[in-house]
mmCIF entry with sequence, helices, sheets and N, C-alpha, C, O atoms, coordinates in Angstrom:
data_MODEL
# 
_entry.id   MODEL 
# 
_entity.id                         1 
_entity.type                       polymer 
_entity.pdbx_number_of_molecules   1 
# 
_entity_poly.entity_id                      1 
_entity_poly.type                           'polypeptide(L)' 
_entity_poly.nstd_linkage                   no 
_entity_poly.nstd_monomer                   no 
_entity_poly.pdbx_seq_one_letter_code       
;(UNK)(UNK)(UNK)(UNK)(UNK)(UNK)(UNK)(UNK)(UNK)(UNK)(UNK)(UNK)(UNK)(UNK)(UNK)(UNK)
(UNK)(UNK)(UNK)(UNK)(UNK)(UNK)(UNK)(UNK)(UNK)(UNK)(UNK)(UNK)(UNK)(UNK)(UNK)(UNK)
(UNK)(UNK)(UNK)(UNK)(UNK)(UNK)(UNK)(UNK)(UNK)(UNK)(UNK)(UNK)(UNK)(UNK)(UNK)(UNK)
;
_entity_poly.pdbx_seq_one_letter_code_can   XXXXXXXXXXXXXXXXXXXXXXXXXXXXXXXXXXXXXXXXXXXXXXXX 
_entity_poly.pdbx_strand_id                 A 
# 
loop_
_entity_poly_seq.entity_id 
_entity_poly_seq.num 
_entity_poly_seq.mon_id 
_entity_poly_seq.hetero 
1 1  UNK n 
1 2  UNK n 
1 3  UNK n 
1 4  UNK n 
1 5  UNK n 
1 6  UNK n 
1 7  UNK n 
1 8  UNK n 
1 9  UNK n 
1 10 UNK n 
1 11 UNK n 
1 12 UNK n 
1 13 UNK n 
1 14 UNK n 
1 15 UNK n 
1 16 UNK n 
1 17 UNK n 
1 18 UNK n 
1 19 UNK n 
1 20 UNK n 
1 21 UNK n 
1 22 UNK n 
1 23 UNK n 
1 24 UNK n 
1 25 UNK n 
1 26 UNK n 
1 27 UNK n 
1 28 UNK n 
1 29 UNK n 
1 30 UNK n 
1 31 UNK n 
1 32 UNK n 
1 33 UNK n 
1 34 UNK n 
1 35 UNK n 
1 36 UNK n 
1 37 UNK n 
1 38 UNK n 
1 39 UNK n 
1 40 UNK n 
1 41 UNK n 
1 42 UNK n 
1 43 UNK n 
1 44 UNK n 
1 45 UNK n 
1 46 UNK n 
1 47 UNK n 
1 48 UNK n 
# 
_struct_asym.id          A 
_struct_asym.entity_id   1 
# 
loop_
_struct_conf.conf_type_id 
_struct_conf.id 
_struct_conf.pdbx_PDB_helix_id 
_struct_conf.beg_label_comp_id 
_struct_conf.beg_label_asym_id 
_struct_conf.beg_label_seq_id 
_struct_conf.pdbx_beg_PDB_ins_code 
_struct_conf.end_label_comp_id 
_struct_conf.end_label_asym_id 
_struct_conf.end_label_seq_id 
_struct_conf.pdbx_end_PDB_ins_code 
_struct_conf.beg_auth_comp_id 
_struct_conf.beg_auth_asym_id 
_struct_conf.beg_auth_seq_id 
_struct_conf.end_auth_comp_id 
_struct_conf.end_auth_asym_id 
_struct_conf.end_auth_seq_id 
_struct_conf.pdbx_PDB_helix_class 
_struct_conf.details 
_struct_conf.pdbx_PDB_helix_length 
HELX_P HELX_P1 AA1 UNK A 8  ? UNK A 16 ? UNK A 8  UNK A 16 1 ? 9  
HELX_P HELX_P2 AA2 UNK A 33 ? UNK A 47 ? UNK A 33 UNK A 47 1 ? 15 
# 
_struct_conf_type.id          HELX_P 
_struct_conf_type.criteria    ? 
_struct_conf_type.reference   ? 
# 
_struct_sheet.id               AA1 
_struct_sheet.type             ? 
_struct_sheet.number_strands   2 
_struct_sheet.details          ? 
# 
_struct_sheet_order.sheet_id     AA1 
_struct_sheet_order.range_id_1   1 
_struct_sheet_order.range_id_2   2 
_struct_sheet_order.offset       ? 
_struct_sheet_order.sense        anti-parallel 
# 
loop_
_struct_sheet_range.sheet_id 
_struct_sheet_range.id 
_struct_sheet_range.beg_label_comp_id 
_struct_sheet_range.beg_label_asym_id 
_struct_sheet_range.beg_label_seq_id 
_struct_sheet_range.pdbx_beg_PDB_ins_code 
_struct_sheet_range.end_label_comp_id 
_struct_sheet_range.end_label_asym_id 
_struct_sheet_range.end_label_seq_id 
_struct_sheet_range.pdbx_end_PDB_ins_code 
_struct_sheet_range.beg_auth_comp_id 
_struct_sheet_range.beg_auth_asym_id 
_struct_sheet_range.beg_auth_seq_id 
_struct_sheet_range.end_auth_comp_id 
_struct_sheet_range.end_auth_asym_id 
_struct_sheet_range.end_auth_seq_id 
AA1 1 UNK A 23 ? UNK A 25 ? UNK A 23 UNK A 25 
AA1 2 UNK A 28 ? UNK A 30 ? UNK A 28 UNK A 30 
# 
loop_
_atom_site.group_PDB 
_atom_site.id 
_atom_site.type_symbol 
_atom_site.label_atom_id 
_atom_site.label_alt_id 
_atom_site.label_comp_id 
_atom_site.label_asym_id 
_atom_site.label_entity_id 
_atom_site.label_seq_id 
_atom_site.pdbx_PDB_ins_code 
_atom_site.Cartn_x 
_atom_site.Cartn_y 
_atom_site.Cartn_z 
_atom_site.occupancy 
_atom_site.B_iso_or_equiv 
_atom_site.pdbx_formal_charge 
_atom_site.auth_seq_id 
_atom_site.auth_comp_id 
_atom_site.auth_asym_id 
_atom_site.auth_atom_id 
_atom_site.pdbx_PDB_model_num 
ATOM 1   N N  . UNK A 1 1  ? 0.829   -1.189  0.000   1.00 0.00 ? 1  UNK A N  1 
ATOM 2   C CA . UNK A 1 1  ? 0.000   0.000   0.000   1.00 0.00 ? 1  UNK A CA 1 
ATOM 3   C C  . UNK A 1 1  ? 0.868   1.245   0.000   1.00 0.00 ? 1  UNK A C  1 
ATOM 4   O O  . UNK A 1 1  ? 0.508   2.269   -0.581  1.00 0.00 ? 1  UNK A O  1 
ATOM 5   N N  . UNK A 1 2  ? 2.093   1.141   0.702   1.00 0.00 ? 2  UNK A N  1 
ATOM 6   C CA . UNK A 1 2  ? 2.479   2.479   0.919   1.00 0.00 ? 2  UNK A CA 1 
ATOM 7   C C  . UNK A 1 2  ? 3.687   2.825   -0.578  1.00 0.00 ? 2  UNK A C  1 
ATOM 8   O O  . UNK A 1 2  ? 4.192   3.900   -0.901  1.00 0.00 ? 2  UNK A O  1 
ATOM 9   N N  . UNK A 1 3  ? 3.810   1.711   -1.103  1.00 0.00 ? 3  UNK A N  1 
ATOM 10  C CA . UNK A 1 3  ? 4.851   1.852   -2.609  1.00 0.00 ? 3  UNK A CA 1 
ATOM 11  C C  . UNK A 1 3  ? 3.711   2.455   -3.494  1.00 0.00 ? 3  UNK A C  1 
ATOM 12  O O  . UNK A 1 3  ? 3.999   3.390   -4.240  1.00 0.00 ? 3  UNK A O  1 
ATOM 13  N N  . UNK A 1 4  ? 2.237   1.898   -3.446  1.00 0.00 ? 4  UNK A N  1 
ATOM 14  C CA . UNK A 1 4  ? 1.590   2.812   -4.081  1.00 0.00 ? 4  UNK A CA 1 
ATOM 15  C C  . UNK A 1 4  ? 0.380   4.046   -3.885  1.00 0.00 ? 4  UNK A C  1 
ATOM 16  O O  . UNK A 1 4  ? -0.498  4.575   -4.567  1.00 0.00 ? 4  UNK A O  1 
ATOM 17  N N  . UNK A 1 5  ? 0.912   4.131   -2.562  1.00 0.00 ? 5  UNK A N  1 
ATOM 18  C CA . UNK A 1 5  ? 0.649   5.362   -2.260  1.00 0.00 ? 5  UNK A CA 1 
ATOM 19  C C  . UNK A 1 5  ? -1.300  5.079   -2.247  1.00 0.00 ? 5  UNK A C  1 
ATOM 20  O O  . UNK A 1 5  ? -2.104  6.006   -2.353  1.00 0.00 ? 5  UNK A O  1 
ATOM 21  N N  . UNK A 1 6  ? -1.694  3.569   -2.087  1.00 0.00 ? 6  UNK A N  1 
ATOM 22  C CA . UNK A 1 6  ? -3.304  3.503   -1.993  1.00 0.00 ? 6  UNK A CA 1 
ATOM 23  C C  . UNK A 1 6  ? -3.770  3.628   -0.421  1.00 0.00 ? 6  UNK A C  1 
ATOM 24  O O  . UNK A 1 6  ? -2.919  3.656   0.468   1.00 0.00 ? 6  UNK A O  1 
ATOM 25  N N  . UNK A 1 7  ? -5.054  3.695   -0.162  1.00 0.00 ? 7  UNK A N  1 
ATOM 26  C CA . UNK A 1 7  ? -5.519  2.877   0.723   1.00 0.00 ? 7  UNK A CA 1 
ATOM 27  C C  . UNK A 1 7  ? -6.057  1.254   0.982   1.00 0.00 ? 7  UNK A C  1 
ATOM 28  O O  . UNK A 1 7  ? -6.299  0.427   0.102   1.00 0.00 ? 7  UNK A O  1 
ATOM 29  N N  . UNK A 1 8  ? -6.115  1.154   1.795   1.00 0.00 ? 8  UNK A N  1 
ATOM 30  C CA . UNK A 1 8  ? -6.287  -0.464  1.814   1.00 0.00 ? 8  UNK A CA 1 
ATOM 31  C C  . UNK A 1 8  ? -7.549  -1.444  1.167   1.00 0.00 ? 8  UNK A C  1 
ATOM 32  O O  . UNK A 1 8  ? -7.653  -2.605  0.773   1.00 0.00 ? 8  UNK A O  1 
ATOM 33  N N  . UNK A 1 9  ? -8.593  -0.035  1.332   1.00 0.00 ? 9  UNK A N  1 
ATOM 34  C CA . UNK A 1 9  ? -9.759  -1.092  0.718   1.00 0.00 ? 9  UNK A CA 1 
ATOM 35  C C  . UNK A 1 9  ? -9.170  -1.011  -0.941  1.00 0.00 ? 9  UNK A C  1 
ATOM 36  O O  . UNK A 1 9  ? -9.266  -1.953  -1.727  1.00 0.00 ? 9  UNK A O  1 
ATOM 37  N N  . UNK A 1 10 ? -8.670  0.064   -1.205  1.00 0.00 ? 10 UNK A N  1 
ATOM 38  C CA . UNK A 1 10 ? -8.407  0.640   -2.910  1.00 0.00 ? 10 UNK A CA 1 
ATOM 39  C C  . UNK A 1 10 ? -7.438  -0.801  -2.811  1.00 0.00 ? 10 UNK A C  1 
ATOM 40  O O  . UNK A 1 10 ? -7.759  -1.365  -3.857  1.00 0.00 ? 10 UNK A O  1 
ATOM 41  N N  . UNK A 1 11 ? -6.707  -1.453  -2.312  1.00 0.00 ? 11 UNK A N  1 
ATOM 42  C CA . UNK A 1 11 ? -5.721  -2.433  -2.520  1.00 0.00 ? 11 UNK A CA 1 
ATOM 43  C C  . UNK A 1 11 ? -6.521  -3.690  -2.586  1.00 0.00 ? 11 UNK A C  1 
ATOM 44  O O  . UNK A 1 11 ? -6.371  -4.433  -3.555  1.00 0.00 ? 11 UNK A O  1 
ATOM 45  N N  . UNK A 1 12 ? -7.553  -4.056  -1.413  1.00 0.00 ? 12 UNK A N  1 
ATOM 46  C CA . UNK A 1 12 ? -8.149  -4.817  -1.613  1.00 0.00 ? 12 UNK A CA 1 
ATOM 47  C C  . UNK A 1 12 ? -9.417  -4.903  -2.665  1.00 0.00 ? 12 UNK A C  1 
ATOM 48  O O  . UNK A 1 12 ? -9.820  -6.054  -2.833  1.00 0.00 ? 12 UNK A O  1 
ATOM 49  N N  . UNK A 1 13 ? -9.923  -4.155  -3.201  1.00 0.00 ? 13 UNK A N  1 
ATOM 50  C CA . UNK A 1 13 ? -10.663 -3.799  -4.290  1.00 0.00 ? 13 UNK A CA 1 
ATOM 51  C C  . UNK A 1 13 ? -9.548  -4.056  -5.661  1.00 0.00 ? 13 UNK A C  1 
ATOM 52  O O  . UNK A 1 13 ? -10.094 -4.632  -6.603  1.00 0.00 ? 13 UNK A O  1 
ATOM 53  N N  . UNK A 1 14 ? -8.422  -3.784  -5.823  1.00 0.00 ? 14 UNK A N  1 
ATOM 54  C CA . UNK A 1 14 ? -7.604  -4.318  -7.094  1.00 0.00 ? 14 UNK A CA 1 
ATOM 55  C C  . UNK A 1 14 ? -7.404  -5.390  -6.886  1.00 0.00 ? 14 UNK A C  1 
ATOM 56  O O  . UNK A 1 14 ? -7.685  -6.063  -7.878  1.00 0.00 ? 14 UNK A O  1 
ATOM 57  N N  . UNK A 1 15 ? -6.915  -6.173  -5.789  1.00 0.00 ? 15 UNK A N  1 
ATOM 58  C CA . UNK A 1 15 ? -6.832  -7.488  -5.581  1.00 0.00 ? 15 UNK A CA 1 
ATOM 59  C C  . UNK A 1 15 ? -8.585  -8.430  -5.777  1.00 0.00 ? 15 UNK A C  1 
ATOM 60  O O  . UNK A 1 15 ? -8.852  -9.392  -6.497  1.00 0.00 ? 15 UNK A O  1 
ATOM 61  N N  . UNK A 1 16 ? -9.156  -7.931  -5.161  1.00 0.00 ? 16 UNK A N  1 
ATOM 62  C CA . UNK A 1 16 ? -10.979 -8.294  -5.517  1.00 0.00 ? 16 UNK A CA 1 
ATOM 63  C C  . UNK A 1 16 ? -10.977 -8.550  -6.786  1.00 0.00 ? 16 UNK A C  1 
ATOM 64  O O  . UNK A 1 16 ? -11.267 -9.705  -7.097  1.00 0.00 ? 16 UNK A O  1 
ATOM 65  N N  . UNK A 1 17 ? -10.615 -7.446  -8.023  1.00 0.00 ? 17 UNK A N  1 
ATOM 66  C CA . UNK A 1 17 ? -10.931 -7.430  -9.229  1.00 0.00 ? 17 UNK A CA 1 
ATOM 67  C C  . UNK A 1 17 ? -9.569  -7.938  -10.103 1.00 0.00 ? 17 UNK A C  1 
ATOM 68  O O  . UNK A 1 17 ? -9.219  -7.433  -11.170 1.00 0.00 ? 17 UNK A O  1 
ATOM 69  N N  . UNK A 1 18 ? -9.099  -8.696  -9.629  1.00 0.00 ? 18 UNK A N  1 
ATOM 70  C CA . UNK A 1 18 ? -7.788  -9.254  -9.912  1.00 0.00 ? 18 UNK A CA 1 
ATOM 71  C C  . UNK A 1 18 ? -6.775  -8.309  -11.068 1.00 0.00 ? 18 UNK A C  1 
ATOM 72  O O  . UNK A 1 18 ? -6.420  -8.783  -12.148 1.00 0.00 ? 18 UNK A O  1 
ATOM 73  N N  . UNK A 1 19 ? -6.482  -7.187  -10.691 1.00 0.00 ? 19 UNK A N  1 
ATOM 74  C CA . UNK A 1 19 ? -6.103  -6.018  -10.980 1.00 0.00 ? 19 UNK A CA 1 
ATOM 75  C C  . UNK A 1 19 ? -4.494  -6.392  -10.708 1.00 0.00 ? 19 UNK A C  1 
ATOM 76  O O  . UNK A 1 19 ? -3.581  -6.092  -11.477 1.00 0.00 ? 19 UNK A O  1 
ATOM 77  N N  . UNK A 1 20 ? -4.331  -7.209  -9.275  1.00 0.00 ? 20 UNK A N  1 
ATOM 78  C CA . UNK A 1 20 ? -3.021  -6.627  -8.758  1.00 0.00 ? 20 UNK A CA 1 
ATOM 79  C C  . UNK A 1 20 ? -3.370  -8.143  -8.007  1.00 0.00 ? 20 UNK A C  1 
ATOM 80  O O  . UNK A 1 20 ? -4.273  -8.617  -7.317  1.00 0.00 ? 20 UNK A O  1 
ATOM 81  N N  . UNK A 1 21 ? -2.239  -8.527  -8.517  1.00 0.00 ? 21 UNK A N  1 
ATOM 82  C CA . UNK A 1 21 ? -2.007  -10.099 -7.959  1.00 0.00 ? 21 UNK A CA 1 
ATOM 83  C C  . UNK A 1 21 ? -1.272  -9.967  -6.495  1.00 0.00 ? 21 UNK A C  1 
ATOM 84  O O  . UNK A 1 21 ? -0.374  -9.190  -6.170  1.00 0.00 ? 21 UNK A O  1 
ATOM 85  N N  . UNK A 1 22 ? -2.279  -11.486 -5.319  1.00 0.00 ? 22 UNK A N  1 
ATOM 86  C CA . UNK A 1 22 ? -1.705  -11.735 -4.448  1.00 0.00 ? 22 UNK A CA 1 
ATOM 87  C C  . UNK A 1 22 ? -1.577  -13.231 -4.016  1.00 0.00 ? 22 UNK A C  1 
ATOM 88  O O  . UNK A 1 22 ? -1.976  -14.226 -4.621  1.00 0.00 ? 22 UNK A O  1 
ATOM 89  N N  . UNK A 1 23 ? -0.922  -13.145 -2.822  1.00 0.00 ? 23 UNK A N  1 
ATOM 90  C CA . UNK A 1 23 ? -0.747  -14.787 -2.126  1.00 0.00 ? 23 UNK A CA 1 
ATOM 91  C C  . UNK A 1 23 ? -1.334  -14.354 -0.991  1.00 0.00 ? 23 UNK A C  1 
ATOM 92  O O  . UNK A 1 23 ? -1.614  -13.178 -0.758  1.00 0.00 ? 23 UNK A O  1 
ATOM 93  N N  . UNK A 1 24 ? -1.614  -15.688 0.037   1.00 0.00 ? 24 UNK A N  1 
ATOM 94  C CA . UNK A 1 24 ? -2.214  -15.470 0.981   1.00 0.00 ? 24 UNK A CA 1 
ATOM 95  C C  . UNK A 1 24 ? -1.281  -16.831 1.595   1.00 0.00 ? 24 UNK A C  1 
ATOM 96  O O  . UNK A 1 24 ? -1.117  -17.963 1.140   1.00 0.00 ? 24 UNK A O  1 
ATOM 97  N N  . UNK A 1 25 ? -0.766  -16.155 2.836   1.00 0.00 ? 25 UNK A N  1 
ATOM 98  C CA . UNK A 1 25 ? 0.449   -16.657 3.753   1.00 0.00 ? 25 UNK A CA 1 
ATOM 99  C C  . UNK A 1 25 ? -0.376  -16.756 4.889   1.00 0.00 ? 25 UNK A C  1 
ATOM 100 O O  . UNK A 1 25 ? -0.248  -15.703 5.514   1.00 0.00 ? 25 UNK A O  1 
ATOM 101 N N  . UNK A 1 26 ? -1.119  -17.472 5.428   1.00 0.00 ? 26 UNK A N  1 
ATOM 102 C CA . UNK A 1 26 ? -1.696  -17.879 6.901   1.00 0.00 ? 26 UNK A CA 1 
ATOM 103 C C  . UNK A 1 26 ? -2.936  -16.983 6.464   1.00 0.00 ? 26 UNK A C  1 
ATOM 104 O O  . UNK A 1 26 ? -3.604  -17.153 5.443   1.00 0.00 ? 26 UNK A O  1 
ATOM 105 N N  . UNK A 1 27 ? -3.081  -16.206 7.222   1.00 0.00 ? 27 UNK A N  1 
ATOM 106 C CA . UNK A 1 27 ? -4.508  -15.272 7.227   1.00 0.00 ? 27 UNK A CA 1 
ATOM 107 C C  . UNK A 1 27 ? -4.094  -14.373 7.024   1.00 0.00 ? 27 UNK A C  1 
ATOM 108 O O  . UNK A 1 27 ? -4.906  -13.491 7.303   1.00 0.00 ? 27 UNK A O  1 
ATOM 109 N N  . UNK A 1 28 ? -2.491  -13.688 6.362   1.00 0.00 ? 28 UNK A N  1 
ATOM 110 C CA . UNK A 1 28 ? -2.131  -12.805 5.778   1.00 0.00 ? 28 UNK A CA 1 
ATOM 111 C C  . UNK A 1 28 ? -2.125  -12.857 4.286   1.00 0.00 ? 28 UNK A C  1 
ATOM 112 O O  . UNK A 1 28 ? -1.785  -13.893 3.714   1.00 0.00 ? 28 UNK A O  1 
ATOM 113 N N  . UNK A 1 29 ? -2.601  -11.443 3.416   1.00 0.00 ? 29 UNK A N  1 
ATOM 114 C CA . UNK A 1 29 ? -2.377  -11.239 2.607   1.00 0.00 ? 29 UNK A CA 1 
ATOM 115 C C  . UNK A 1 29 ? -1.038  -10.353 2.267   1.00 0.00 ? 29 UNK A C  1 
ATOM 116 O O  . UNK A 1 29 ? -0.764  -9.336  2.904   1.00 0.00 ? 29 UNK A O  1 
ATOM 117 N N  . UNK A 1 30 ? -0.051  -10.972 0.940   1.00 0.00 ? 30 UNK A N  1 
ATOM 118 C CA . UNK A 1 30 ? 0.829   -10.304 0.649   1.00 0.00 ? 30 UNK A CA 1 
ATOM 119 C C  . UNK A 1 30 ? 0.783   -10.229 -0.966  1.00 0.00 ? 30 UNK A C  1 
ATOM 120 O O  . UNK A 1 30 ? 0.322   -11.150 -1.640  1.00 0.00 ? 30 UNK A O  1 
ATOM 121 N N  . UNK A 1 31 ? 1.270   -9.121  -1.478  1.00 0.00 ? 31 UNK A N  1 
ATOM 122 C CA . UNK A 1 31 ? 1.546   -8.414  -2.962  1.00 0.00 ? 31 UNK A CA 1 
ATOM 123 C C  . UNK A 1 31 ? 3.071   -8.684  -3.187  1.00 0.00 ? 31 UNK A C  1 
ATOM 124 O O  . UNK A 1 31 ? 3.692   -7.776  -2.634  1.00 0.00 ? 31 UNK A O  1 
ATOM 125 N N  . UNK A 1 32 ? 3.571   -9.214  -3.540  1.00 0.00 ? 32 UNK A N  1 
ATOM 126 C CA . UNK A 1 32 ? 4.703   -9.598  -4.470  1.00 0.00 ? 32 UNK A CA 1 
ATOM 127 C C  . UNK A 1 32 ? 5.399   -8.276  -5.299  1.00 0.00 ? 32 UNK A C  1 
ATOM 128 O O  . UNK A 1 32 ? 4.849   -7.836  -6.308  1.00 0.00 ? 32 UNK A O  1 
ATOM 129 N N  . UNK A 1 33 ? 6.582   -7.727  -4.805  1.00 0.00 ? 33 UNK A N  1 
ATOM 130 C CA . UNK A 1 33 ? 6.975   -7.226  -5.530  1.00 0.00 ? 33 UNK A CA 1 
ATOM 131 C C  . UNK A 1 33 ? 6.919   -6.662  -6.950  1.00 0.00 ? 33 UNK A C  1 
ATOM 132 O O  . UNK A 1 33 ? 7.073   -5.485  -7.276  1.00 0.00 ? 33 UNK A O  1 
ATOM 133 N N  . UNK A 1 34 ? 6.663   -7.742  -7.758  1.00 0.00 ? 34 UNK A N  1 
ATOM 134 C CA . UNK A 1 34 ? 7.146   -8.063  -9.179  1.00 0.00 ? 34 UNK A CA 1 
ATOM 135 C C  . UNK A 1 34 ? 5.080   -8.017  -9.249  1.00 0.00 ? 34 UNK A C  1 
ATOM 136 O O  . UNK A 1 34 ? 4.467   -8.029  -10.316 1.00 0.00 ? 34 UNK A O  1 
ATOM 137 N N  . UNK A 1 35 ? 4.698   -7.990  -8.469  1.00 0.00 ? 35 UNK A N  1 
ATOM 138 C CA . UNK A 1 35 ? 3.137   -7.493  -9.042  1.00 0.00 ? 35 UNK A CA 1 
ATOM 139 C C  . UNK A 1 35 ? 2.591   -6.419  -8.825  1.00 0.00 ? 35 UNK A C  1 
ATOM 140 O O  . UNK A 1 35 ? 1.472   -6.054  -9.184  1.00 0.00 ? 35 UNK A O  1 
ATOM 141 N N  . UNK A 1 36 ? 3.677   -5.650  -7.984  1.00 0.00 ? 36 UNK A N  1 
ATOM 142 C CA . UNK A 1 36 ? 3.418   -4.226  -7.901  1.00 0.00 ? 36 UNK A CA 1 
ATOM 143 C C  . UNK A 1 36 ? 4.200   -3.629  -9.493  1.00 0.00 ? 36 UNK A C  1 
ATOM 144 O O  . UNK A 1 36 ? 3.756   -2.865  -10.350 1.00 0.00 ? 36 UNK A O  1 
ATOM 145 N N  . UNK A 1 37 ? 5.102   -4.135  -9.424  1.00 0.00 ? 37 UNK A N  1 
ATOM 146 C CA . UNK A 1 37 ? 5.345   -3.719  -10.749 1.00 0.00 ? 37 UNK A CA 1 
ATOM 147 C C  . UNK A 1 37 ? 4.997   -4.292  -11.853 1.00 0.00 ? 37 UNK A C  1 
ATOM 148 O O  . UNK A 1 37 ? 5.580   -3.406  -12.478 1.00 0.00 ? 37 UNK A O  1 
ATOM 149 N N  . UNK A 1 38 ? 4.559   -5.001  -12.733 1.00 0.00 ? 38 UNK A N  1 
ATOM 150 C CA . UNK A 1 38 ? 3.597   -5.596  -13.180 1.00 0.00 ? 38 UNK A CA 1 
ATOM 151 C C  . UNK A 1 38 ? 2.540   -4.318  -13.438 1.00 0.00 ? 38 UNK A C  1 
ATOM 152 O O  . UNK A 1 38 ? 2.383   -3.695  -14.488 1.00 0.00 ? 38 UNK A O  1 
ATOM 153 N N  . UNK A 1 39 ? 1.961   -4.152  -12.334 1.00 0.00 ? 39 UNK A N  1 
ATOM 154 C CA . UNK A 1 39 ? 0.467   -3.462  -11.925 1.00 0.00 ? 39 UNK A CA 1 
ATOM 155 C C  . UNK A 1 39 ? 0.916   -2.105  -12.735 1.00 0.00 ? 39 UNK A C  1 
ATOM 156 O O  . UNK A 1 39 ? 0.397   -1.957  -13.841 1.00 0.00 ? 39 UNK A O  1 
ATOM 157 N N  . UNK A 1 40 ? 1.901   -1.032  -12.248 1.00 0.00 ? 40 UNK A N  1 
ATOM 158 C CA . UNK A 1 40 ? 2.438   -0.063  -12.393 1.00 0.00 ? 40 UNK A CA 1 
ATOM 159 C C  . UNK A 1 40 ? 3.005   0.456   -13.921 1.00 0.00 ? 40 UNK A C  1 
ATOM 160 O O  . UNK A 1 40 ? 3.029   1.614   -14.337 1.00 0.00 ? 40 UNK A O  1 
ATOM 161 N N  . UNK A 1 41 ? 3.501   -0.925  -14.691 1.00 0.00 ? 41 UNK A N  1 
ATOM 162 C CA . UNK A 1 41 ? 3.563   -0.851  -15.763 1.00 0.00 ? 41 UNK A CA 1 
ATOM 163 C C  . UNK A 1 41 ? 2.610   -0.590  -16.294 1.00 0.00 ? 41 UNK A C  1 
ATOM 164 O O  . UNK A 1 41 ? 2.416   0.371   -17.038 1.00 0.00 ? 41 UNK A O  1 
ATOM 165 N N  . UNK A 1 42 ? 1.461   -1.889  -15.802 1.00 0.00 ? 42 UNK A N  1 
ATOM 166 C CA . UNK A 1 42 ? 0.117   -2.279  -16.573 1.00 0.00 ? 42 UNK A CA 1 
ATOM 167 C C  . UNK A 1 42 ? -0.640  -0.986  -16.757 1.00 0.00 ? 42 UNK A C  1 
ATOM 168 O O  . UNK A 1 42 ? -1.145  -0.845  -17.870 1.00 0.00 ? 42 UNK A O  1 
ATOM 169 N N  . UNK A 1 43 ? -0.856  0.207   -15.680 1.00 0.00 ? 43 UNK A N  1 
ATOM 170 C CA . UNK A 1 43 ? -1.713  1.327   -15.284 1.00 0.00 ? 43 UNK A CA 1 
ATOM 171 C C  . UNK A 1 43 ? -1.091  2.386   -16.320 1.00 0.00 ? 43 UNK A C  1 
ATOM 172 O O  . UNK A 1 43 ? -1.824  3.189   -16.895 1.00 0.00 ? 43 UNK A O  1 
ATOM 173 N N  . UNK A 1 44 ? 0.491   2.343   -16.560 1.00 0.00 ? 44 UNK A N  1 
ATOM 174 C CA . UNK A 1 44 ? 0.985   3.183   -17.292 1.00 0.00 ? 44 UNK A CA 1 
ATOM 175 C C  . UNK A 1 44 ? 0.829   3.333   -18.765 1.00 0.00 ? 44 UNK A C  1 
ATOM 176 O O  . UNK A 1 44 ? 0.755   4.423   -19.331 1.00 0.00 ? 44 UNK A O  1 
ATOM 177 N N  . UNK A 1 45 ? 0.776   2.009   -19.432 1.00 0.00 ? 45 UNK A N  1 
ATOM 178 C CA . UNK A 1 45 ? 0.280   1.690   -20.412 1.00 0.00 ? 45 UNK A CA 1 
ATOM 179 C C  . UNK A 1 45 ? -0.744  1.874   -20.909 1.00 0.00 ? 45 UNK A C  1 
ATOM 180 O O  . UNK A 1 45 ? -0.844  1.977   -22.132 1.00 0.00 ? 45 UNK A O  1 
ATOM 181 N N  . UNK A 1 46 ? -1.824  1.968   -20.048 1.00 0.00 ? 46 UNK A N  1 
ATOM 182 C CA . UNK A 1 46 ? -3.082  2.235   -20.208 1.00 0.00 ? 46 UNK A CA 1 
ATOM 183 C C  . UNK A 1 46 ? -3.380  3.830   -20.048 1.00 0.00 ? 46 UNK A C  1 
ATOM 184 O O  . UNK A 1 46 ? -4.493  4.137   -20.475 1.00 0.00 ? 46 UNK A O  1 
ATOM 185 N N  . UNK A 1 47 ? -2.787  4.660   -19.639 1.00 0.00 ? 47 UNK A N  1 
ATOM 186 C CA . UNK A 1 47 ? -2.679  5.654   -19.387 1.00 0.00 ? 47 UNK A CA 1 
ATOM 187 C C  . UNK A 1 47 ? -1.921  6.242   -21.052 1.00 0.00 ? 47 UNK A C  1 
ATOM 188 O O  . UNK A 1 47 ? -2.430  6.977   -21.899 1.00 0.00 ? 47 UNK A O  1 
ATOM 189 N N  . UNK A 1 48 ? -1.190  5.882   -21.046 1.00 0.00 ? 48 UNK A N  1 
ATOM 190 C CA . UNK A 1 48 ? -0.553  6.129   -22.693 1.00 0.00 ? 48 UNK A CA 1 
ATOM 191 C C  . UNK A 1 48 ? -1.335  6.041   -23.549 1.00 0.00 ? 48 UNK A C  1 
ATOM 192 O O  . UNK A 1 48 ? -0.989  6.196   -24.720 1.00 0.00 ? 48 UNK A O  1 
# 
């Protein structure tokens, strides 16, 4: 959340809409590096 500067439901709402890929480690959710960027590309592109 804080690399992209969202709030949490906005994180869980991209993850909801499979926007922004995650894993789920016990009853934690985690975002993967490489799917924040991924994501960041993906948004930029689309923005172009």
């Amino acid at each position: 959340m804080a690399r992209l500067k969202l709030g949490r439901s906005t994180v869980y709402d991209l993850i909801r809409s499979r926007r922004l890929t995650s894993i789920t480690v016990g009853r934690a959710r985690r975002v993967p590096v490489d799917a924040v960027r991924d994501f960041i590309t993906h948004e930029i592109g689309e923005a172009a």
